[in-house]
C-alpha positions in Angstrom: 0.0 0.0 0.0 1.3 3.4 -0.9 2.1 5.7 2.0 -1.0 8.1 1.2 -3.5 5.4 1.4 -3.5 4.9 -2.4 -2.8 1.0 -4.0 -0.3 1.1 -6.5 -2.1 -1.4 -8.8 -3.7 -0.6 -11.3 -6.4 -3.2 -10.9 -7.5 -1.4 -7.4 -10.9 -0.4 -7.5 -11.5 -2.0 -11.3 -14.3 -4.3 -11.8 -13.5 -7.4 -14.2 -16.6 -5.9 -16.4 -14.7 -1.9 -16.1 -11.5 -4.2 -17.5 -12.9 -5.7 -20.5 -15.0 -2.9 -21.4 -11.7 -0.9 -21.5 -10.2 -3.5 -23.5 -13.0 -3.9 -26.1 -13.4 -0.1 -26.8 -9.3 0.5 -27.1 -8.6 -2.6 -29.2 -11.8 -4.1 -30.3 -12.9 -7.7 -30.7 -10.4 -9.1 -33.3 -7.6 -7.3 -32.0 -8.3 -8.1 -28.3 -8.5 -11.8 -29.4 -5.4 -11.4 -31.2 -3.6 -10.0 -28.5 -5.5 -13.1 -25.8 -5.7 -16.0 -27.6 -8.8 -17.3 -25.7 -11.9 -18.4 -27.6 -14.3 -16.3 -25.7 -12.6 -13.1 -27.4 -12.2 -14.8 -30.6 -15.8 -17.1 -31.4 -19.4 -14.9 -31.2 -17.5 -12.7 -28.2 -20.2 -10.3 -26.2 -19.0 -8.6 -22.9 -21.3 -10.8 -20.8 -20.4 -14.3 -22.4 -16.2 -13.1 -21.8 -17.8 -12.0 -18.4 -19.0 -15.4 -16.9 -15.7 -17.4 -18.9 -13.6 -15.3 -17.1 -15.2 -15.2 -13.9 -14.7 -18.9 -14.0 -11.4 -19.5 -15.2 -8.7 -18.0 -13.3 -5.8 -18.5 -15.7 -8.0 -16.9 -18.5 -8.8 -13.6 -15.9 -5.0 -13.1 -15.2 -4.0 -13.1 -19.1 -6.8 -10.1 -19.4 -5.8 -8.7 -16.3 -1.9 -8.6 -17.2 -2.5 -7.4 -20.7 -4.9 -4.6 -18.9 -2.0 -3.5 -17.2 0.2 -4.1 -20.2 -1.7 -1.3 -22.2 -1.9 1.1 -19.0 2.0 1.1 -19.3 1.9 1.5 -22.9 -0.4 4.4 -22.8 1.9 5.8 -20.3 5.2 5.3 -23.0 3.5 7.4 -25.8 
C-alpha cells in the first residue's frame, strides 16, 4: 500500500466488467482476441459471455488482467 493510502495497482478499485470494457473499446474484438488468444474473445465474443468465462477460469482472468496493465503502461510510453 502506498504511504497516502492509495494501491499502487492498477487493478484497485477495477471491476473485471470496467476491464474488459476498456479492452473492447481500445482494441476491439479481433484485436483483443489477437492480442488473448482465448476463444471467448475470438468465437461470437459479447462482454457478458467473456464476463462469466472469465469469472470462472482463473488462468483466462489473469491473461486479461496482465494485458490490462500491459496497455496502462503502454499508454503511459507514448
Amino acid at each position: 500500500m502506498h504511504p497516502s493510502g492509495h494501491s499502487n495497482d492498477p487493478l484497485h478499485g477495477l471491476t473485471l466488467e470496467k476491464i474488459v470494457t476498456h479492452l473492447v473499446e481500445s482494441y476491439g474484438w479481433e484485436q483483443l482476441g489477437q492480442h488473448i488468444r482465448i476463444n471467448c474473445f475470438i468465437s461470437n465474443p459479447s462482454i457478458q459471455s467473456s464476463l462469466k468465462f472469465l469469472r470462472k477460469t482463473p488462468w483466462a482472468r489473469t491473461k486479461v488482467e496482465d494485458f490490462y496493465k500491459y496497455s496502462l503502461r503502454k499508454k503511459l510510453l507514448k
